[in-house]
N, C-alpha and C positions, 0 to 999 in steps of 0.2 A: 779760754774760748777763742775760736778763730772768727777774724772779721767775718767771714762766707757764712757761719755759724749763727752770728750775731742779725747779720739783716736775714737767716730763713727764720732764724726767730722772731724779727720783729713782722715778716709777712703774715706768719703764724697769729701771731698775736690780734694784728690788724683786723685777722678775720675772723678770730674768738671776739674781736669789741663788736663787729657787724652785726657778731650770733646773736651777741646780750640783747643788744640795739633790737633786734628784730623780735627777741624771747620778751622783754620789756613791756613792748609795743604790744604785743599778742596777749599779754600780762595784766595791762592796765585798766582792762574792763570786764567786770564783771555781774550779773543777774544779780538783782538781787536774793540774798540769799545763798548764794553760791561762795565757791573758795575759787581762786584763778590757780590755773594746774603750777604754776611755780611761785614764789614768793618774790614780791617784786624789791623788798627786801633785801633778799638773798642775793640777786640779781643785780641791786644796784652794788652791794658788797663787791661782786664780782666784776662788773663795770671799772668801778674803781682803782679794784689793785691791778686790772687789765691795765687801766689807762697808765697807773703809774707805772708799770714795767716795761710799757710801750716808750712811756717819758724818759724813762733810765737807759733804754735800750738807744734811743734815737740820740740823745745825750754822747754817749759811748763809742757808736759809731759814727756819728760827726768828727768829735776828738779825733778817733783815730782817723779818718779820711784826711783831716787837716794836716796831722802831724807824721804821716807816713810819706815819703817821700825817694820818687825814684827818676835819674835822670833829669834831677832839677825840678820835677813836679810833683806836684800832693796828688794823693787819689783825687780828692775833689777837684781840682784842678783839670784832671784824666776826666772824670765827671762831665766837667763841664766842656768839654772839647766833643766824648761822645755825643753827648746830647747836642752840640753845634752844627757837629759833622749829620746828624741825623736829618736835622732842621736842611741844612744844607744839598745833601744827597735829596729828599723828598723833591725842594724846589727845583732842582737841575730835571731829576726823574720826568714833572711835570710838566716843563718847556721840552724835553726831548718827547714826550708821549704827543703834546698838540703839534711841535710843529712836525712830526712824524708824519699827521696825517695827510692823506694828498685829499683836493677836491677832484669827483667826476664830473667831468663836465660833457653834455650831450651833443655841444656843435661845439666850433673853434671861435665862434663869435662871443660865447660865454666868458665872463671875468676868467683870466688863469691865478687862481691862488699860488701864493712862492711860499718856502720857508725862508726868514728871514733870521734864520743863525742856522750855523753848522752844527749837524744834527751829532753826525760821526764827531766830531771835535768835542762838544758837551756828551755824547755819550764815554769817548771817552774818560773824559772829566769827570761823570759821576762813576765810572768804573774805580776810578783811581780812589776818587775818595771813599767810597766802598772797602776799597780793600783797607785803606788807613782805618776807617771804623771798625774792620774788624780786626785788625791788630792793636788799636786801642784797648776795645773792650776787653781781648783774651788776654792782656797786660792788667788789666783790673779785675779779670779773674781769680788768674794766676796771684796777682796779690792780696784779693781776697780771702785766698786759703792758705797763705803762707805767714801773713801778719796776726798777730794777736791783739786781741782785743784791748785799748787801754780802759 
């Protein structure tokens, strides 16, 4: 099984435990008198070996992210760079959107608002890192359907 394989399955998964979760819930009470339309039973059975295949899954692909290794770094590693880069690009984003904005001012005697960073300069800046994120990520694409699962 290929890594790219291995986390659609655990999303898969993730969201057959929600189902239970929520089949459960809808489950647990009953009229008296009454049967509840599935077995709560059944339900937690199925819970269960969700959870562990999710536990085995998540297991699996850790391993591998740790022990796969390109250009001196682990997927996790690539991990955790996207996710940095992402953190990263947002905050830039967010100083180039305010200090974007100009103030209108109605006479000349009103405060003049400045931007006090260069706007062109950090938009380039987030441009650049944009583009690293997304050469990062289609680097941990690409390895995600080419590695196999340990």
């Amino acid at each position: 099984m290929k890594l790219a394989e291995a986390l659609q399955e655990r999303a898969d998964t993730n969201q057959k435990i929600a189902q239970i979760r929520s089949r459960l819930q809808n489950n647990a009470l009953v009229q008296e008198g009454e049967q509840p339309a599935e077995s709560p039973a059944d339900l937690f059975a199925e819970l269960d070996s969700s959870v562990s295949r999710l536990e085995h899954l998540i297991a699996r692909i850790n391993l591998t992210n740790c022990r796969t290794v390109i250009n001196g770094a682990s997927i996790t590693e690539l991990i955790a760079k996207k996710d940095v880069l992402r953190l990263q690009i947002e905050a830039y984003r967010d100083v180039v959107a305010v200090a974007s904005r100009t103030a209108q001012r109605a006479s000349k005697t009103e405060i003049k608002i400045l931007s006090a960073v260069d706007v062109k300069a950090l938009q380039s800046k987030t441009d650049a890192l944009s583009k690293e994120l997304r050469v990062t990520d289609n680097l941990i694409q690409e390895l995600n359907w080419k590695t196999e699962l340990l």
